[in-house]
N, C-alpha and C positions, 0 to 999 in steps of 0.2 A: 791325491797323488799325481806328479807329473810321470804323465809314458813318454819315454822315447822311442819311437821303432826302431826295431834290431833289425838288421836283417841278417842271418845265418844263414845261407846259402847263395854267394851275389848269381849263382845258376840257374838258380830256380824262378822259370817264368812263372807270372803270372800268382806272386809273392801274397798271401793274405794281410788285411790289412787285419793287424789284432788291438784291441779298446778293452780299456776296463768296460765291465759292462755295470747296470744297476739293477734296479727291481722291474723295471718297464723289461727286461726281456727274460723274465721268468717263467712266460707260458714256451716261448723259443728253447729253454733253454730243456724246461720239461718235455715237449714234443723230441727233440734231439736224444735225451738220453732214452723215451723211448724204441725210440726206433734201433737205438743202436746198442741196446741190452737188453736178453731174457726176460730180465726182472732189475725194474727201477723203481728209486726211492718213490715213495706215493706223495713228496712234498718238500720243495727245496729251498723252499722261501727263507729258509735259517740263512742262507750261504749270500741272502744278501742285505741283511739284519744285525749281526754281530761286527766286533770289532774286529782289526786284524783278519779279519775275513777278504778275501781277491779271486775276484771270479774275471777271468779273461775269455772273449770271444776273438774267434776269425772271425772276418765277413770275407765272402766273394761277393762282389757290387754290394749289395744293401742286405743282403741272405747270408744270418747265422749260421755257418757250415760246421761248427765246432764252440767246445769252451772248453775252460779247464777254470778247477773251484780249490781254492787251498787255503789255510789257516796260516798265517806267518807268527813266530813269536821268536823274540829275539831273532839270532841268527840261524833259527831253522826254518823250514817249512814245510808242514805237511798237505799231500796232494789229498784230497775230498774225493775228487771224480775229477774225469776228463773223458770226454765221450765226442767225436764227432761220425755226422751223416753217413752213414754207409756208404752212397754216392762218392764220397771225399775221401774217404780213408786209403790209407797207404800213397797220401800224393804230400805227405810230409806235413801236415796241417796239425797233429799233436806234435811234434815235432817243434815245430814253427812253436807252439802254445807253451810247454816246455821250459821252449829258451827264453821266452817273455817272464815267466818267473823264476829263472833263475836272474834276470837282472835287479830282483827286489834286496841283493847285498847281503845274501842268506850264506852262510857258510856249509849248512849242509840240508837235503831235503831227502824226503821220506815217503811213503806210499804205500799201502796191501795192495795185492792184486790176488784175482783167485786162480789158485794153482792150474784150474781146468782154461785158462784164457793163456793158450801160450802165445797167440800173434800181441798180445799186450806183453808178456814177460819176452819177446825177442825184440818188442821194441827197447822197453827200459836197460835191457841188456847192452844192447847198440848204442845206445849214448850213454852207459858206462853205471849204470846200477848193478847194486850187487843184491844178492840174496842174504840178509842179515839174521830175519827168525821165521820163525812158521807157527801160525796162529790155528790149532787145531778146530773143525768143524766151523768154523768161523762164517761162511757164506752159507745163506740156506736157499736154497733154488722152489722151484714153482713146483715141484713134483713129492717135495718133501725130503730130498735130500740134501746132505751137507758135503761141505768141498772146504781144504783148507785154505790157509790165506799168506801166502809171502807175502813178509814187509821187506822190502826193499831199498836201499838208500845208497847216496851217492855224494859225493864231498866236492863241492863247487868249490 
């Protein structure tokens, strides 16, 4: 796949650069989403294995600060995960990740999120996702309870 950099905010200093990424940044990309989730998948290696599979990193200088991991098929695509460094978050870097795949020529894209994570649903809100169904019990957290799950989507 050829990338072009987008750039979506000509404001914002100090702009990430974002790369497809491949299987050389798998343990990066597991380190990231623990840090920056509860409870993460125990193995992600799937997301760089399959077809139609896009996993997008930032870097700041040479340092993964972010990815986002999604299935494209035809003209949709659904979001896997997206998780960046705690450190980084809220300085536009999902954001930034985002708009990288919305330029894969997708007509419309898709995503759960669990209902208990509102600074993820005020993002997706702000760049104009809506709340389409609600996936009952759907997440199960570390303590043994469950949380449902908004699928949310948005029409590129």
């Amino acid at each position: 796949m050829i990338y072009t950099p987008y750039i979506f905010v000509q404001s914002m200093q100090n702009i990430p650069e974002v790369i497809e990424l491949n299987a050389a940044h798998i343990n990066a990309c597991h380190n990231i989403m623990r840090a920056a989730f509860v409870t993460s998948w125990e193995s992600i290696d799937f997301l760089f294995s399959r077809p139609h599979h896009y996993v997008f990193g930032a870097f700041k200088q040479t340092e993964l600060i972010g990815f986002i991991a999604a299935i494209s098929i035809e003209k949709e695509v659904e979001i896997l995960t997206c998780a960046v460094t705690p450190k980084h978050q809220r300085k536009g870097i999902a954001t930034r990740l985002f708009t990288t795949l919305m330029q894969l020529g997708t007509q419309r894209i898709f995503l759960d999120v669990d209902i208990q994570n509102t600074k993820a649903i005020g993002l997706y809100q702000k760049m104009g996702f809506a709340h389409t169904y609600t996936r009952r019990n759907y997440y199960l957290h570390a303590d043994k309870s469950r949380s449902d799950a908004w699928t949310m989507s948005k029409q590129v």
